[in-house]
C-alpha positions as CSV (number, residue, x, y, z in Angstrom):
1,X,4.7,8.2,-15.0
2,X,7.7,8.3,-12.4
3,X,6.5,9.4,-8.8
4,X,9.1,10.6,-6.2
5,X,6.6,10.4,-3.7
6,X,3.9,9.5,-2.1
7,X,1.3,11.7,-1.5
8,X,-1.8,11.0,0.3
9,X,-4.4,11.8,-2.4
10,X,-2.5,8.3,-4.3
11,X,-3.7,6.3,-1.1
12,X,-6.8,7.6,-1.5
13,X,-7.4,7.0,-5.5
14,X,-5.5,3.5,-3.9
15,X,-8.1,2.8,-1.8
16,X,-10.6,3.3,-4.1
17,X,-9.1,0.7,-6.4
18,X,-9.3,-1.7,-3.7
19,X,-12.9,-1.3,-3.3
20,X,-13.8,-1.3,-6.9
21,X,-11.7,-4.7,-6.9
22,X,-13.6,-5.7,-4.3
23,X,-11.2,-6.7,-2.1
24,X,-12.6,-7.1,1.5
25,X,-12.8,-4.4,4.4
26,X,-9.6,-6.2,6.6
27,X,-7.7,-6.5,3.0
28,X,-8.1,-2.8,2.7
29,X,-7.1,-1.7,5.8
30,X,-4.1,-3.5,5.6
31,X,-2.9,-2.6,2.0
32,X,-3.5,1.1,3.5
33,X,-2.0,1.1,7.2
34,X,1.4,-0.6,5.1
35,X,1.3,2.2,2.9
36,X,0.7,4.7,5.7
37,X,4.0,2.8,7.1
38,X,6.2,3.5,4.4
39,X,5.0,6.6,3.5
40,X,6.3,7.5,7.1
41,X,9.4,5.3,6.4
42,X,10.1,7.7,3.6
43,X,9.5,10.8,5.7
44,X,10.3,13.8,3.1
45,X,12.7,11.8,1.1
46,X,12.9,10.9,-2.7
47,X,10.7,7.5,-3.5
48,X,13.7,5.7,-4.7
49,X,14.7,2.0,-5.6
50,X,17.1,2.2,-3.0
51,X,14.9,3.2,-0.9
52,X,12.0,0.4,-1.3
53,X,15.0,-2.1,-0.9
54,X,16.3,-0.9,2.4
55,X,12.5,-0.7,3.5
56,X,12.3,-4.2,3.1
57,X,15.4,-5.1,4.5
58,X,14.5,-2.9,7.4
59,X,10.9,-4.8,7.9
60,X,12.8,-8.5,8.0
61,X,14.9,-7.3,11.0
62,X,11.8,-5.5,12.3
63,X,9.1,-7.8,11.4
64,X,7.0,-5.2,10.5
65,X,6.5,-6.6,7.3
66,X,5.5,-10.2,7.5
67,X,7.5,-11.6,4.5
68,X,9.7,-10.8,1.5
69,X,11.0,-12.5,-1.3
């Protein structure tokens, strides 16, 4: 399934994942505010490869995301 976008009712069926993986309450609210980030990053533009990569590159300069390989 290709998605062009994210749409809120994926974060969340996401969030749900992470609590049905148990992952802890901090671990959750994390995962979700940095998808919250780039959902806003991506205002009403195509989710594209392109896109992800310039988000990251983005983050390093901003340190908004804390690393990236």
């Amino acid at each position: 399934m290709m998605v062009s976008k994210i749409e809120k009712d994926m974060i969340s069926c996401f969030e749900a994942y992470l609590k049905s993986e148990e992952k802890s309450r901090n671990t959750q609210e994390k995962y979700i505010r940095d998808v919250c980030k780039f959902m806003h990053y991506l205002s009403d533009h195509e989710l594209t490869k392109d896109k992800v990569i310039a988000y990251k590159k983005d983050g390093i300069r901003h340190h908004f995301l804390e690393e990236y390989e």
